[in-house]
NUSE-25223 format. One record per residue (C-alpha): residue in one letter; x, y, z. Coordinates in steps of 0.2 Angstrom, whole numbers, plus 5000, padded with zeros to 4 digits. Layout:
BEGIN
aXYZ ...
//
This chain:
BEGIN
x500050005000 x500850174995 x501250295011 x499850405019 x498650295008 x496950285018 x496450105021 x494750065021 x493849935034 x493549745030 x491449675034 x492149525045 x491649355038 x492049175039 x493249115028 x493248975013 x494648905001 x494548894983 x495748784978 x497248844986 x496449014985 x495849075003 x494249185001 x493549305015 x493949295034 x495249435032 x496049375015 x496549454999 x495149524990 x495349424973 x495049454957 x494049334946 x493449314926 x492849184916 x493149104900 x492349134885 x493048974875 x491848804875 x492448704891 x492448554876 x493948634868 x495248594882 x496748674872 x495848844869 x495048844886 x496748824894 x497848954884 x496449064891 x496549034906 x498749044906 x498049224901 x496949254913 x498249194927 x499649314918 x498649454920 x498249434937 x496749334941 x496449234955 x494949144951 x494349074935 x492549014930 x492348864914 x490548834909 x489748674914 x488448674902 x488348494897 x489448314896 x490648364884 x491148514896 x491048394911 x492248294901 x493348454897 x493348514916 x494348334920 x495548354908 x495948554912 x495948554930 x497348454933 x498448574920 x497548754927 x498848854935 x497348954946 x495548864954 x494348814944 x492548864947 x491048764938 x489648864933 x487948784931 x486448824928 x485048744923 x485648544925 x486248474943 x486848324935 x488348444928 x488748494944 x489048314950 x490048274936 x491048444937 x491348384955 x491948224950 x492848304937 x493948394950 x493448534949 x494048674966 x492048784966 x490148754958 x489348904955 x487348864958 x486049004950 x484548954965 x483249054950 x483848904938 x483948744948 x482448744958 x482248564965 x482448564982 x483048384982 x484248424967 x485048564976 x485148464995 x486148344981 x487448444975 x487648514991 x487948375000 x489148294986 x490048464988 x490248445007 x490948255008 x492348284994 x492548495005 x492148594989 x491348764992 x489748824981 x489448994977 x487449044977 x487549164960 x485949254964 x485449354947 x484149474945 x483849434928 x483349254933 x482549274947 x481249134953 x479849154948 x478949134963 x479849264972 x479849384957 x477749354959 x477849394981 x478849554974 x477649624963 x478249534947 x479749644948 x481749624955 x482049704972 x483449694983 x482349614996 x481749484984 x483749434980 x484149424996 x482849315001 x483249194985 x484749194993 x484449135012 x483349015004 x484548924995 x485848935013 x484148865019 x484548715008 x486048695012 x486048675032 x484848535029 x486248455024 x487748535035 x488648615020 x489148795025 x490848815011 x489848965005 x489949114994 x488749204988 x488349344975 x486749454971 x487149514954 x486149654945 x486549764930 x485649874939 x487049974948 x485750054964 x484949884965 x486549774965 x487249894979 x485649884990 x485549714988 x487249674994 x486849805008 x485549705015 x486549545013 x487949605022 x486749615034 x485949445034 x487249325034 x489349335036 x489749235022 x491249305011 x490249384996 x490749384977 x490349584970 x489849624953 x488749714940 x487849564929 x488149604910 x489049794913 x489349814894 x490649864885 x492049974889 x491850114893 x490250134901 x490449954905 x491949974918 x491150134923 x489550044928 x490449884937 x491650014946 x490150114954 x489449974960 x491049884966 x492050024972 x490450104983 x490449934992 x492349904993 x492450065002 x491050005017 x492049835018 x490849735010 x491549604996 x492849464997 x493149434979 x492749524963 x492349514943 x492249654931 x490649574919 x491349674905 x490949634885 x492549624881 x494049504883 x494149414898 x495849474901 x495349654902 x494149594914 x495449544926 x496649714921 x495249824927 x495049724945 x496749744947 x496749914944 x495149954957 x496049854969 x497649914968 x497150104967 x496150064983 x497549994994 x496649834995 x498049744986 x499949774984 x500349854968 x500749724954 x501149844941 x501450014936 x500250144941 x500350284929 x499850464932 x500050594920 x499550784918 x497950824909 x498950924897 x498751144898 x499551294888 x501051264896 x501251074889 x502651084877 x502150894870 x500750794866 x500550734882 x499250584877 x500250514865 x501850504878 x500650424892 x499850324881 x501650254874 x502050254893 x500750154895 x501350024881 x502850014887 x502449974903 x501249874900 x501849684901 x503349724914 x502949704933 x503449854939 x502549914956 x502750084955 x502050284955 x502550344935 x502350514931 x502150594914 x502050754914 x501650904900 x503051024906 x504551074918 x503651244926 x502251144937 x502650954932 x503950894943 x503250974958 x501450914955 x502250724954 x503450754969 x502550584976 x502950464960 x504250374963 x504850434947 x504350524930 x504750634915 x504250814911 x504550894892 x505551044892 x506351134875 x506350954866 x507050864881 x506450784895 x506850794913 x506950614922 x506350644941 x506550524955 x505450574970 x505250754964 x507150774961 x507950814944 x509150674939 x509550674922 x509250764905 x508850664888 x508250694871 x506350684868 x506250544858 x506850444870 x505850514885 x504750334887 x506250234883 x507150304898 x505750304909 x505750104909 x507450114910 x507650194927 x506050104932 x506749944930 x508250014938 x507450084953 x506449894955 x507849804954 x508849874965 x508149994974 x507950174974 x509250234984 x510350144970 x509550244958 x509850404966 x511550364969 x511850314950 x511250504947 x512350574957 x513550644944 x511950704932 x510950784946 x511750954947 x511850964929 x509750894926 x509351024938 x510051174929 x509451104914 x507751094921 x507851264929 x508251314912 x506751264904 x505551324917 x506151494914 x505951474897 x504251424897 x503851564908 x504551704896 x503751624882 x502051564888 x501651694905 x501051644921 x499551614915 x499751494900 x497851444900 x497251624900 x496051584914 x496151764922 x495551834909 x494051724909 x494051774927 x493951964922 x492651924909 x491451854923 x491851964933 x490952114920 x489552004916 x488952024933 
//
C-alpha cells in the first residue's frame, strides 16, 4: 500500500478455500473472470486461462453446460495454473459430474435449479469431497415465485431472500463452504442488495454488476457498483462482467483494487498531467506510449508523465519517478528530484529504463547512479522552466481573463 494511503475497513466474515485460494475471513480480496472458449475445447480453454492467470486473476469460472464440458473440466483442471470454478445452471447432474471432474467451486443460480431435492444433492456431494458452492443469485433469473411475492418485479429484498433460501437448503444437509453473489445490471439495485445481505448472513460475498457492457460505460458501471461497496468493507472477491475480453476483465479488477489499497501493487500505476498551455508535447500520445511500454513488465510503482517542467515535477513529487518535456528534452525525476536530461524521443524509453532500475535494485541505488547527472538535470530543468515562463506567461491557460470576463458579466 503506498504511504499515507487511507485504508478502508474489511465486513468480517467466515472464511472458505477455493482451491488453494483462501476467500473471506480477512484474505486478499481476489480478482475473478471467466472463459469465453467451449469447456469441450480443452486446448483453447486452457491458453485462456494461462492468460487470465498472467494478467492477474485469482479465480477462473469454465461453463458446465453439458457432458462434453464435464468431460473438458477433468482434463483441464489438473493442467489449470489457478482454481477452477464450475458454473451451472439449469442441470444438477453437471454439477455432480463437474465435482467428479475435480473441479476446486460450483457455481449454483437457485432461480435455475429449483428442485429442492436436486439442490440438497449437489450440496451434499460438495460437502463430503470439501468443495465450496457459490449461490449466484441473478436478477435477471429470478424465481419466479419470488419475482410474483415482489410484485412481478426484482427487488433487493426479493434477491436476498432467493438467497437465504438456498443457505436454507444447504443446512439441511450441513454444508456451510459458501459464497454468495446478488448480481444486477442494475447498479442501485445490485448495491442495495448486497447491503442487506451484508446484513443477513457473514458469508464471504462475490461483487459484481451482471452483463456491465462494453468498455467504457461498461467498467464505469461495474466500478460504481463495486467500488461504493469496497469502500463500506463489504465483498471478498470480485469480477468486472465486461463485454469484452476476459483478460481486460481481470486488468480492470486489478486496477480497482490496487488503486484502493486493498492489494499490493502488481504493476505500474501511471499518472499523468491532463495536458494545459504550458504542455510543450502531446502529452496523450507520451502516456499512452508509457502506457505500452509498461504494459507487460511488473513493475510496482508511481510513474509520472507530465506535459511540462514549470508545474510537472512538483505536481508528481510523490511518484516514485517520472518525465516532464522541456525545450525537446525531458527531465527524468525520481521522488520530485531532477536526475537526468535526455532527448525527447527517448523520453518513454528511459522512463522503463530507470524503472526497471529503481525495481531491481532499489531506489536509493537509483539516486545514487544520478549522482553525477543531478546538478547538471537540475540546471537544465531550471532552464526550461524559465523558458516556458518567458514564452507562455504565468498564466498559460488564459484563465484570468475568463475570470475578468465573469467578473463584468455580473
Amino acid at each position: 500500500m503506498e504511504a499515507g494511503a487511507v485504508s478502508f475497513p474489511r465486513r468480517k466474515t467466515r472464511q472458505i478455500t477455493v482451491g488453494d485460494v483462501p476467500v473471506g475471513g480477512g484474505a486478499p480480496i481476489t480478482v475473478q473472470s471467466m472463459t469465453i472458449t467451449k469447456t469441450a475445447d480443452v486446448e483453447g480453454t486452457l491458453q485462456q486461462i494461462y492468460a487470465l492467470a498472467a494478467a492477474g486473476c485469482d479465480i477462473v469460472r469454465c461453463t458446465c453446460n453439458e457432458p462434453e464440458a464435464s468431460e473438458g473440466l477433468a482434463r483441464i483442471v489438473p493442467r489449470s495454473p489457478i482454481p477452477i470454478i464450475a458454473d451451472i445452471h439449469h442441470q444438477y447432474r453437471r454439477a455432480l459430474e463437474a465435482l467428479e471432474a475435480g473441479v476446486d467451486g460450483l457455481r449454483l443460480n437457485p432461480g435455475n435449479i429449483r428442485k429442492p431435492e436436486h439442490i440438497k444433492a449437489v450440496a451434499a456431494e460438495a460437502r463430503d469431497r470439501n468443495v465450496p458452492i457459490r449461490i449466484g443469485v441473478n436478477g435477471g433469473s429470478l424465481h419466479p415465485d419470488l419475482y410474483r411475492k415482489y410484485g412481478d418485479r426484482v427487488t433487493p429484498e426479493a434477491m436476498v431472500e432467493s438467497a437465504m433460501q438456498e443457505i436454507a437448503y444447504f443446512d439441511e444437509v450441513d454444508f456451510d463452504l459458501i459464497k454468495i453473489s446478488v448480481k444486477a445490471s442494475n447498479v442501485p439495485l445490485m448495491i442495495d442488495a448486497y447491503r442487506r445481505l451484508a446484513d443477513a448472513t457473514d458469508h464471504p460475498l462475490h461483487l459484481g454488476v451482471t452483463e456491465a457492457g462494453p468498455p467504457p460505460a461498461g467498467i464505469v458501471k461495474a466500478t460504481a457498483g463495486i467500488a461504493t461497496l469496497l469502500a463500506e468493507g463489504i465483498g471478498d472477491t470480485i469480477r468486472y462482467s465486461l463485454t469484452s475480453d476476459p483478460v481486460d476483465e481481470v486488468k480492470m479488477g486489478r486496477v480497482l483494487l490496487e488503486s484502493m489499497g486493498l492489494r499490493e501493487r502488481k504493476n505500474v500505476d501511471l499518472i499523468a498531467c491532463p495536458s494545459c498551455g504550458r504542455a510543450e508535447i502531446d502529452v496523450y500520445k507520451v502516456a499512452q506510449d508509457a502506457q505500452d511500454a509498461f504494459e507487460d513488465r511488473e513493475i510496482p510503482l508511481q510513474v509520472a508523465v507530465m506535459g511540462c517542467v514549470v508545474n510537472g515535477p512538483g505536481e508528481a513529487r510523490d511518484a516514485d519517478i517520472g518525465i516532464a518535456a522541456g525545450n525537446k528534452r525531458g527531465h527524468l525525476f525520481i521522488k520530485g528530484q531532477n536526475v537526468a536530461v535526455v532527448p525527447e524521443d527517448e523520453m518513454v524509453g528511459t522512463l522503463v529504463e530507470w524503472a526497471e532500475l529503481i525495481n531491481t535494485e532499489g531506489m536509493d541505488a537509483a539516486l545514487a547512479r544520478a549522482v553525477k547527472t543531478k546538478d547538471e538535470a537540475r540546471r537544465a530543468a531550471e532552464e526550461d522552466r524559465r523558458r516556458n515562463l518567458d514564452e507562455r506567461g504565468d498564466d498559460a491557460n488564459a484563465s484570468e481573463q475568463v475570470v475578468e470576463l465573469l467578473r463584468t458579466k455580473r
